[in-house]
MARBA-3410 file (N, C-alpha, C, O; in Angstrom, 1 decimal):
188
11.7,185.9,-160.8,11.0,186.7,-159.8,11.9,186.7,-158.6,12.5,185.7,-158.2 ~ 11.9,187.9,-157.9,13.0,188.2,-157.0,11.9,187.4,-155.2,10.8,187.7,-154.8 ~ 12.8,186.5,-154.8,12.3,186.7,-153.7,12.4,187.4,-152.1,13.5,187.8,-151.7 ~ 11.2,187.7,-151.3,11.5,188.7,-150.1,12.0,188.5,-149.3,11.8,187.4,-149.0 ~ 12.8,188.9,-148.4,12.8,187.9,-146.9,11.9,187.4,-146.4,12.2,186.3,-146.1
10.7,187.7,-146.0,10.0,187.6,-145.6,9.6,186.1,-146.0,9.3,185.3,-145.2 ~ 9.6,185.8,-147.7,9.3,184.8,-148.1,10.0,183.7,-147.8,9.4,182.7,-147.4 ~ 11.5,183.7,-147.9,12.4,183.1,-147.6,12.3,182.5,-146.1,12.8,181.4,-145.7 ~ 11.5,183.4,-145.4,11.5,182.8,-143.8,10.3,181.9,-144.0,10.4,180.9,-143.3 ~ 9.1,182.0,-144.8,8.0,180.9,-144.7,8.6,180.1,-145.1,8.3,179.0,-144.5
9.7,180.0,-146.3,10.1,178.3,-147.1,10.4,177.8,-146.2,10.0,176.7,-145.8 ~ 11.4,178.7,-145.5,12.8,177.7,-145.1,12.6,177.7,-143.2,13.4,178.5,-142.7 ~ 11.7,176.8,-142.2,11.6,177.6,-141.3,13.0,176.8,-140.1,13.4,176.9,-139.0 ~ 13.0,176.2,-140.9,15.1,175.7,-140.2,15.6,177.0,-139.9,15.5,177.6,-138.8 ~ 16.0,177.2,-140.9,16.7,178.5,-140.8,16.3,179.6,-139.4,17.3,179.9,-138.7
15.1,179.9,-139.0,15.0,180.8,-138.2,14.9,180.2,-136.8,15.0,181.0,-135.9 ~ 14.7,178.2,-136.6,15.1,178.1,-135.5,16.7,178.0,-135.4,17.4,178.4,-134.4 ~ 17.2,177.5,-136.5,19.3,178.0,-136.5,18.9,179.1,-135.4,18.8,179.0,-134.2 ~ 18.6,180.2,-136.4,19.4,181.3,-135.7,19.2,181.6,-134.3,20.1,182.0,-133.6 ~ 17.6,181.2,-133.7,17.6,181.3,-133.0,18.3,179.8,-131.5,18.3,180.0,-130.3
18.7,179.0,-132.0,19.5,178.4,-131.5,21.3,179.0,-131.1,22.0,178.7,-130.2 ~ 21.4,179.7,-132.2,22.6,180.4,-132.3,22.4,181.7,-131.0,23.2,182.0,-130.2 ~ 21.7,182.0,-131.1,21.5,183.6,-129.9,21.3,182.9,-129.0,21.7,183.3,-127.9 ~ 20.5,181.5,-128.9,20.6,181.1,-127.3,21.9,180.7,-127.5,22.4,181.3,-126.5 ~ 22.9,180.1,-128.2,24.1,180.1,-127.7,25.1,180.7,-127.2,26.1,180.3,-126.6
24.8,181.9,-127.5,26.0,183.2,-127.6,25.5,183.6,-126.3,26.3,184.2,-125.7 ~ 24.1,183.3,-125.6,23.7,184.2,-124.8,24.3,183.4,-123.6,24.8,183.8,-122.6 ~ 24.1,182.1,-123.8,25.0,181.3,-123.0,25.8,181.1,-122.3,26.0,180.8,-121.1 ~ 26.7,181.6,-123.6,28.6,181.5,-123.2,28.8,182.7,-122.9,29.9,183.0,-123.3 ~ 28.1,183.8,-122.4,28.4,185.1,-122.3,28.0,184.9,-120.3,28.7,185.2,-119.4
26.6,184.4,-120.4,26.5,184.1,-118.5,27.1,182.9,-118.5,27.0,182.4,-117.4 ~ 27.9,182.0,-119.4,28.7,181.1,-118.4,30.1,181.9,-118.3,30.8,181.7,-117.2 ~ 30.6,182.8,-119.4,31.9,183.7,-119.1,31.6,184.3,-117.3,32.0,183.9,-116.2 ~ 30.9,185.2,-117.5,30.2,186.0,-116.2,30.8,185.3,-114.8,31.6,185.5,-113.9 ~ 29.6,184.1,-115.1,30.0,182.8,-114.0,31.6,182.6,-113.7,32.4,183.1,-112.8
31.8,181.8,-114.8,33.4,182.4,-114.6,34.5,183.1,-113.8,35.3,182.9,-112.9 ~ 34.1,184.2,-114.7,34.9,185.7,-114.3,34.9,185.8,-112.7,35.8,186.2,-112.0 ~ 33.6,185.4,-112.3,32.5,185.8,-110.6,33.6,184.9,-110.4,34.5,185.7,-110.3 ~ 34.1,183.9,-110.2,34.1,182.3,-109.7,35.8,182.5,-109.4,36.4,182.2,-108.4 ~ 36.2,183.3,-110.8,37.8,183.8,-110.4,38.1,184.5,-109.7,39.3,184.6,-109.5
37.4,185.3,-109.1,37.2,187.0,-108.3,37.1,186.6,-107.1,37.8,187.2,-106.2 ~ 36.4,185.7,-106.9,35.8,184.9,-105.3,37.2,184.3,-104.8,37.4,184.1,-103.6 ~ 38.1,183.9,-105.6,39.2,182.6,-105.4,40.1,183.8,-105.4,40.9,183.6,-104.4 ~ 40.3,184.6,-106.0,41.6,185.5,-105.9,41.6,186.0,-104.6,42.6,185.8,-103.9 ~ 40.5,186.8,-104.1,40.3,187.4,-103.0,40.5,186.6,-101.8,41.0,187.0,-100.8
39.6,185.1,-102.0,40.0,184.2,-100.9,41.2,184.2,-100.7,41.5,184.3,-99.5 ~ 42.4,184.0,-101.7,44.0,183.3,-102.1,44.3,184.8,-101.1,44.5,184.8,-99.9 ~ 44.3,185.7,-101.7,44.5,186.7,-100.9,44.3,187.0,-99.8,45.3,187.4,-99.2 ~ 43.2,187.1,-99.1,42.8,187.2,-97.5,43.8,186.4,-96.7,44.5,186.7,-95.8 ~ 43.6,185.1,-97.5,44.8,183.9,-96.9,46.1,184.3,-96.1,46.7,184.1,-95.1
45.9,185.2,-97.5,48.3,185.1,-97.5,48.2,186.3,-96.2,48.9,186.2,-95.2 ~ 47.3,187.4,-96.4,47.4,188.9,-95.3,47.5,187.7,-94.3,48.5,187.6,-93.7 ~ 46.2,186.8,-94.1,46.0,186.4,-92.3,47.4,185.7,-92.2,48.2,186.0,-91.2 ~ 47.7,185.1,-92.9,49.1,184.2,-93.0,50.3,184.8,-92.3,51.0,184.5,-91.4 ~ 50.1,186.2,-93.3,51.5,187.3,-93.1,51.4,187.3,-91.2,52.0,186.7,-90.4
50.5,188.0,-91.2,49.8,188.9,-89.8,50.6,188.0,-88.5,51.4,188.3,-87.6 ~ 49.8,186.5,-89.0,50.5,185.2,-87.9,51.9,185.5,-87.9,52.5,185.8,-86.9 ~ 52.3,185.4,-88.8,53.6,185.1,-89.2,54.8,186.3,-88.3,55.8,186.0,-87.6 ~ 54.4,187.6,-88.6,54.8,188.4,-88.0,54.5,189.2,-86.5,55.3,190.0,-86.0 ~ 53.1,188.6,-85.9,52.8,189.0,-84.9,53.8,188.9,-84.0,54.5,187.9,-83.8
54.1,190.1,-83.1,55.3,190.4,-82.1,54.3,190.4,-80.5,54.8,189.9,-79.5 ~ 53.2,190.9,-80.5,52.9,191.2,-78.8,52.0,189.9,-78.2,51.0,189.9,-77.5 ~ 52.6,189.0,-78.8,52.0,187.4,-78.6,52.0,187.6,-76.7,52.8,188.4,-76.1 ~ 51.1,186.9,-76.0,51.0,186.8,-74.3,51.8,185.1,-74.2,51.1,184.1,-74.2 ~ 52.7,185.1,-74.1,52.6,183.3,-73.1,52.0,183.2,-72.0,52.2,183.9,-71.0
50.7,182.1,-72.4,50.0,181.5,-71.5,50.6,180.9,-69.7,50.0,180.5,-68.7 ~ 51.8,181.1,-70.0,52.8,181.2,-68.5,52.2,181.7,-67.7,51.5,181.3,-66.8 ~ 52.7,183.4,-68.3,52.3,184.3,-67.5,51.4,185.2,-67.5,51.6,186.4,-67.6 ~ 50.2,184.5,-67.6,48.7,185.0,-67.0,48.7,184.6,-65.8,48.7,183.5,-65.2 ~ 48.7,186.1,-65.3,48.4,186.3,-63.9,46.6,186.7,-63.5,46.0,187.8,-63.7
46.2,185.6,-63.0,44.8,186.5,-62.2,44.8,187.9,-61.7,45.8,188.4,-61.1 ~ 43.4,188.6,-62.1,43.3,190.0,-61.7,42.8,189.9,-60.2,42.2,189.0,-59.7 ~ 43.3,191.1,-59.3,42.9,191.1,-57.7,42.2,192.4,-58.2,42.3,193.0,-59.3 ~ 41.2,192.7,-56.9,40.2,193.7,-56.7,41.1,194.3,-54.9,41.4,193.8,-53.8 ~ 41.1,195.4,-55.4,41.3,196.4,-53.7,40.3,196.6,-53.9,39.7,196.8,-55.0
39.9,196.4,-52.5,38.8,196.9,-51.6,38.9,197.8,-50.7,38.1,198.4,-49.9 ~ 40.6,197.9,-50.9,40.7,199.5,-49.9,41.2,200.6,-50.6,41.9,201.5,-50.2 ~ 40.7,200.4,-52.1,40.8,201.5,-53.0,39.4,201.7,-53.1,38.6,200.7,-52.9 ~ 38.9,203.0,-53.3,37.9,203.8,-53.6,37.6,205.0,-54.5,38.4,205.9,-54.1 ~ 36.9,205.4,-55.5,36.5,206.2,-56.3,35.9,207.3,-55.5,35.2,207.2,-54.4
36.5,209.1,-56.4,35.3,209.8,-55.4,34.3,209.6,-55.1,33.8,209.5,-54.0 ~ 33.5,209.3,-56.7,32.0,209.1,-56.6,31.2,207.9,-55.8,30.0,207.6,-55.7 ~ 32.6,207.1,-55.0,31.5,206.3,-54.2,31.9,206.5,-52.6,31.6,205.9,-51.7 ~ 32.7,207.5,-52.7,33.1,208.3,-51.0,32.0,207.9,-50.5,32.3,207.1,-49.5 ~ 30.6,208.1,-50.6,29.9,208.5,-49.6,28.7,207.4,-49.5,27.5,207.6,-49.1
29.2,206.3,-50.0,28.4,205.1,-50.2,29.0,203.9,-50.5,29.0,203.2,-51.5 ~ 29.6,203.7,-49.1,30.8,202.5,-49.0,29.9,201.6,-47.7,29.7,202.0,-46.6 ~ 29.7,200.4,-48.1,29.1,199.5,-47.1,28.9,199.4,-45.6,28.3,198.5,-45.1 ~ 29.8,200.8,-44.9,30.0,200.5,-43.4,29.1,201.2,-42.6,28.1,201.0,-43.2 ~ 28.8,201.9,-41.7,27.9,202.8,-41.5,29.4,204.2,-40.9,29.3,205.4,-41.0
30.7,203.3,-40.3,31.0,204.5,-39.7,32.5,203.7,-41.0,32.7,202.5,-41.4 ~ 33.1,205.1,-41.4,34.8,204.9,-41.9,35.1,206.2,-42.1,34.4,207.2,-41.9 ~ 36.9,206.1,-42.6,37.5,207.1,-43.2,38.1,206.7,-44.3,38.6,205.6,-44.5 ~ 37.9,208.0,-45.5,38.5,207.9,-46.8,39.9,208.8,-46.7,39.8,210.0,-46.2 ~ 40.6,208.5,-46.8,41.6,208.9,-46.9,42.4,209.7,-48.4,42.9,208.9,-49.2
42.4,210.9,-48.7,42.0,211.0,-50.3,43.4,211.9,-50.3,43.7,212.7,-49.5 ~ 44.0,211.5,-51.4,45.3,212.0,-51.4,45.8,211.8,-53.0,45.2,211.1,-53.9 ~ 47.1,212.7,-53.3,47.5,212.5,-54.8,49.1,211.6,-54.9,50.1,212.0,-54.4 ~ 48.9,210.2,-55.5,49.7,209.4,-55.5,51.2,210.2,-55.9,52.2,209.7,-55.5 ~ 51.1,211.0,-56.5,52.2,211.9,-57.2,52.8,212.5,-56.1,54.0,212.7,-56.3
52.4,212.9,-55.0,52.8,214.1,-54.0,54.0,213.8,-53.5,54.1,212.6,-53.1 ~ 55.1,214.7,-53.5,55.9,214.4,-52.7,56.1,213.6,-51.1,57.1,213.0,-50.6 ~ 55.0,213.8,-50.7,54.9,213.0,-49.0,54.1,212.2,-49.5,53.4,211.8,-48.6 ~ 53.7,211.7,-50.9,52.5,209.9,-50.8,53.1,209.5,-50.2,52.4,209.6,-49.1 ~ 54.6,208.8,-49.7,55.0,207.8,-49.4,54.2,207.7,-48.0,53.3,207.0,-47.5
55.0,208.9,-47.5,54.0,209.1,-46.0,53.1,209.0,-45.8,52.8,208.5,-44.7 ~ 52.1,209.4,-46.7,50.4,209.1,-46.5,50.3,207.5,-46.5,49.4,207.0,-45.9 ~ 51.0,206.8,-47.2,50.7,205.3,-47.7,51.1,204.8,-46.2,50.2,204.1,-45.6 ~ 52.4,205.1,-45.6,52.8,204.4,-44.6,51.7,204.8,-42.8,51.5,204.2,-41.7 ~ 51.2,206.2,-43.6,50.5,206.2,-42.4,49.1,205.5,-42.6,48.5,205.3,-41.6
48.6,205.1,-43.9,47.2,204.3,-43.3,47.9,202.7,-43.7,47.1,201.7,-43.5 ~ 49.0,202.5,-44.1,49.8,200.8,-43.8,49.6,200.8,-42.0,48.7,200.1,-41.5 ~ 50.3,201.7,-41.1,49.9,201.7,-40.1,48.5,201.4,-39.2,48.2,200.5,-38.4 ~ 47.9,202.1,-39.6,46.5,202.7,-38.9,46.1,200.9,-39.2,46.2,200.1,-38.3 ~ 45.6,200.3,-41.0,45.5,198.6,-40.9,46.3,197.8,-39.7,45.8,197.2,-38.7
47.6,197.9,-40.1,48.0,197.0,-39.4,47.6,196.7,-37.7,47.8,195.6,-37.1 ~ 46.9,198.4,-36.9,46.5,197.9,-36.0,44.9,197.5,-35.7,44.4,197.6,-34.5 ~ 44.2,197.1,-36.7,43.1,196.7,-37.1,42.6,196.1,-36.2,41.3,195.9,-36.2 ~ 43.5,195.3,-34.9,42.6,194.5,-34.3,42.1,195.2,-32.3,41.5,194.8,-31.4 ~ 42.9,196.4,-32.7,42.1,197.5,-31.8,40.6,198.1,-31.5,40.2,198.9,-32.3
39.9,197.9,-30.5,38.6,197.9,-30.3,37.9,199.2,-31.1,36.7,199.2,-31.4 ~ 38.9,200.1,-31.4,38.4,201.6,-32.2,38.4,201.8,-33.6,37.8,202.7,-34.2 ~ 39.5,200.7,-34.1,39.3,200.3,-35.6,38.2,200.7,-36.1,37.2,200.2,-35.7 ~ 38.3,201.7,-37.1,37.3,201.9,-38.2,38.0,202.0,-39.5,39.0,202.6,-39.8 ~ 37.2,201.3,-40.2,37.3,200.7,-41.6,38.0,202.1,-42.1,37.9,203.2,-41.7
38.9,201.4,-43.4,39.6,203.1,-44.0,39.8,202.8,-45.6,40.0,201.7,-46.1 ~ 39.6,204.0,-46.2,39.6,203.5,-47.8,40.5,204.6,-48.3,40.5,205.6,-47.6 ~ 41.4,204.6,-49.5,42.0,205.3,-49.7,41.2,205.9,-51.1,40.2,205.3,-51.7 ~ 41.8,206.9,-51.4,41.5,207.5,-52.9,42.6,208.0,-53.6,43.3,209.0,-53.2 ~ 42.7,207.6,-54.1,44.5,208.4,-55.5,43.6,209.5,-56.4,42.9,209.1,-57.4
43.8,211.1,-56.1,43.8,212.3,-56.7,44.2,211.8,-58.1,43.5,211.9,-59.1 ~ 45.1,211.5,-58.1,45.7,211.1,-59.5,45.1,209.8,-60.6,45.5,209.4,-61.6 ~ 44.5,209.6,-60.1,43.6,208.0,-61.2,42.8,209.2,-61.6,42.4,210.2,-61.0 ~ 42.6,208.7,-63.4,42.0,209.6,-64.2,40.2,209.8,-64.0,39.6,210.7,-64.5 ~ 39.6,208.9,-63.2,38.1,209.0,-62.1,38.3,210.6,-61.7,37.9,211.7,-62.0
39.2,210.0,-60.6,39.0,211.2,-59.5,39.8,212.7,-59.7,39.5,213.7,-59.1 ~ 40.7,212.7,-60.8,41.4,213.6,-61.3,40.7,215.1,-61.1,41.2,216.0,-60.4 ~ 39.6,215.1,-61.9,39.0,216.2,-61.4,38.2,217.1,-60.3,38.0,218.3,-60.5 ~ 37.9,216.5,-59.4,38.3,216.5,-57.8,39.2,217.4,-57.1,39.1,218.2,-56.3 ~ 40.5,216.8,-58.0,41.3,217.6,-57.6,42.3,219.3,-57.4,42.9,219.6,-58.4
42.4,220.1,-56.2,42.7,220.8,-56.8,44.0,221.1,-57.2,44.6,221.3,-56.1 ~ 44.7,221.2,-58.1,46.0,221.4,-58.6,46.6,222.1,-57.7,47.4,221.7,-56.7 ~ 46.3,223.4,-58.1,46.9,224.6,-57.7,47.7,224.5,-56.2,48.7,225.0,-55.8 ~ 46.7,223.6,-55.6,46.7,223.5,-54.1,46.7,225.1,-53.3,47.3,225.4,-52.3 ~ 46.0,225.8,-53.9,45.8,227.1,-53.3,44.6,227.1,-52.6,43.6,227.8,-53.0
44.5,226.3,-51.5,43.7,226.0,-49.7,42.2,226.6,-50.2,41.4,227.4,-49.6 ~ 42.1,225.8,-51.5,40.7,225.8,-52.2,39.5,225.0,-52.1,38.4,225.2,-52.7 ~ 40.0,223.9,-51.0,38.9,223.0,-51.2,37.9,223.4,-50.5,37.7,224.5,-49.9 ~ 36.9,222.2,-50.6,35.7,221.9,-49.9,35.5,221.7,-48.9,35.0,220.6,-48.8 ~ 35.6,222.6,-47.0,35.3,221.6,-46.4,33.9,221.1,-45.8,33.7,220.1,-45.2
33.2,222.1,-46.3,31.6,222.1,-46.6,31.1,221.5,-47.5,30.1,221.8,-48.1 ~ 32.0,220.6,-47.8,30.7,219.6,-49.2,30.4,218.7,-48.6,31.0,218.0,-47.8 ~ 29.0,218.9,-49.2,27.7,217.7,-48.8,27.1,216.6,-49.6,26.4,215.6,-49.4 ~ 27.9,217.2,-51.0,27.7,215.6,-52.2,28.6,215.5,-52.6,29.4,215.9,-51.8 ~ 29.4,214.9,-53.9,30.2,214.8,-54.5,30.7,215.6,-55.6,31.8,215.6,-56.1
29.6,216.3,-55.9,29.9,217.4,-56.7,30.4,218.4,-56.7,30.8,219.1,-57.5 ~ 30.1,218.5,-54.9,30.4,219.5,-54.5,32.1,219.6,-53.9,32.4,220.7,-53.3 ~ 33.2,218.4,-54.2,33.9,217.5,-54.0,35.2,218.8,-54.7,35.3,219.2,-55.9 ~ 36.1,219.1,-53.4,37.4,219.7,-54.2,38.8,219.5,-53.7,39.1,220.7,-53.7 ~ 40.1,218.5,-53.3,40.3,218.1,-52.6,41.9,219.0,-52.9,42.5,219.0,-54.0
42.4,219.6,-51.6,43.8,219.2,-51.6,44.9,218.2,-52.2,44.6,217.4,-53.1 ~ 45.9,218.4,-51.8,47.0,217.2,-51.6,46.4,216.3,-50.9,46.4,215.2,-51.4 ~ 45.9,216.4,-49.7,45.9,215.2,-48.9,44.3,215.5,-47.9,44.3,216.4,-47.0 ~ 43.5,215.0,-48.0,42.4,215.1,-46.9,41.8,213.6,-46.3,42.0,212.5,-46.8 ~ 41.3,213.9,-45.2,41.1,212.6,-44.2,39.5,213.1,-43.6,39.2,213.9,-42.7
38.7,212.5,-44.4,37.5,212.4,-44.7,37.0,210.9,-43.6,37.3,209.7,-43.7 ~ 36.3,211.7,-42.5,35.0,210.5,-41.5,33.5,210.7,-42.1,32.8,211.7,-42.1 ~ 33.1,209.6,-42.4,32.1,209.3,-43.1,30.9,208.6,-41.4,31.3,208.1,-40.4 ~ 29.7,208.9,-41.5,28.8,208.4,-40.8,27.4,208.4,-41.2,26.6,209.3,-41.3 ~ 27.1,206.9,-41.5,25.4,206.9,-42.5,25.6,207.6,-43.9,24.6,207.8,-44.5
26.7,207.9,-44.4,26.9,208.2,-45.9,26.7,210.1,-45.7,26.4,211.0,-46.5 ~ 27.1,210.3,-44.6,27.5,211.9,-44.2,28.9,212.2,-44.0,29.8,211.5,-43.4 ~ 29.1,213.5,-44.5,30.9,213.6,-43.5,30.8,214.2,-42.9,30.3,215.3,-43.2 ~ 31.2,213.9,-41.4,31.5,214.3,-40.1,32.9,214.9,-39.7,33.1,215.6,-38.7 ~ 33.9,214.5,-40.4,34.7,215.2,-40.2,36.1,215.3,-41.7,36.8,214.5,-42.3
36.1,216.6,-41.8,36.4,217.0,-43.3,38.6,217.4,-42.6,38.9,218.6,-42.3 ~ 39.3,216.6,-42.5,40.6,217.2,-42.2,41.9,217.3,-43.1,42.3,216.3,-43.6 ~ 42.5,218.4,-43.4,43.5,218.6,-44.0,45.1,218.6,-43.8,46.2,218.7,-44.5 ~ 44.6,218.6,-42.1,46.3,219.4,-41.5,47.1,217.1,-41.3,46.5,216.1,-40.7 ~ 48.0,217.0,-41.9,48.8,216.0,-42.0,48.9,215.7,-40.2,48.4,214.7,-39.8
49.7,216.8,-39.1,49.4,216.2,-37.6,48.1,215.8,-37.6,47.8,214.6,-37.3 ~ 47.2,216.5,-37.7,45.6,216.4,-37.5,45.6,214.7,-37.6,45.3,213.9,-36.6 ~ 45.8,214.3,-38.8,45.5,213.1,-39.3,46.4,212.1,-38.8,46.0,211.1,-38.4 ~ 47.8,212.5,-39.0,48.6,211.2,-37.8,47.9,211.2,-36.4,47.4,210.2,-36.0 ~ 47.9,212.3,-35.6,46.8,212.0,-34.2,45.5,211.3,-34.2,45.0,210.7,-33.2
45.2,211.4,-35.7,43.3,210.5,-35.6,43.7,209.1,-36.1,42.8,208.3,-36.0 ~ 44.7,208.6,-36.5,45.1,207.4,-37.3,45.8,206.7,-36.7,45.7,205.5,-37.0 ~ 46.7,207.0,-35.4,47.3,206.4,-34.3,47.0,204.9,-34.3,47.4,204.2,-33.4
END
């Protein structure tokens, strides 16, 4: 008489925990391979990151020596257009000019001057502005074709020559001047 499988699994029930001992085995070594594989991937990439940061050090060129760190200074007699008209004093002049121009030098030596006599009873405070810092850039008019503002009342309204000498009073301007004598006569 032939026997079934079926039969063969009632005699013998060894046999069917074998096998199933065997499939938990295989299932095993298949998530400990995984593990593994994961565990080699993690280490390669670490070994790797290494050597780039390594390289990176190794070749860095725009290194600073700690020598020469120099502290940053703040002018306080530099000024932005947008705060022309809201500078701490009640009375000054902005002095607004394009660092590029052929007479800056002139304009610089004439408010070096006007400071240096600072301790004259008529002194009023003076701030300069550079046309040319990419802030105020637009402000400016290029062309210099006798375009500006001398009727502006905000900053928007803001269009400046080569050179203007701007009196401020209470955060008003009182006097809007372009002509270069004009302004050596007020700066005396």
């Amino acid at each position: 008489m032939k026997k079934k499988k079926n039969d063969n699994l009632k005699e013998n029930p060894m046999m069917v925990n074998q096998k199933k001992v065997k499939n938990i085995k295989v299932d095993n070594s298949e998530d400990t391979n995984e593990i593994k594989t994961f565990i080699i991937i993690v280490v390669v990439i670490a070994v790797v990151i290494g050597i780039i940061y390594g390289l990176t050090e190794i070749f860095k060129k725009d290194e600073v020596p700690t020598d020469d760190v120099v502290a940053g200074s703040v002018d306080y007699d530099k000024t932005a257009v947008g705060m022309i008209l809201n500078r701490p004093y009640d009375k000054y002049y902005v002095m607004v000019y394009n660092s590029e121009d052929d007479k800056a030098v002139l304009y610089s030596t004439i408010l070096t001057k006007y400071t240096q006599n600072s301790e004259d009873k008529d002194y009023v405070k003076i701030y300069f502005c550079d046309l040319n810092n990419k802030l105020n850039s637009s402000y400016y008019n290029k062309n210099n074709d006798d375009k500006s503002n001398p009727k502006a009342k905000t900053v928007e309204d803001f269009d400046f020559g080569s050179l203007t000498l701007l009196k401020i009073e209470k955060g008003k301007i009182t006097k809007y001047i372009e002509d270069l004598d004009s302004i050596k006569e007020i700066l005396k």
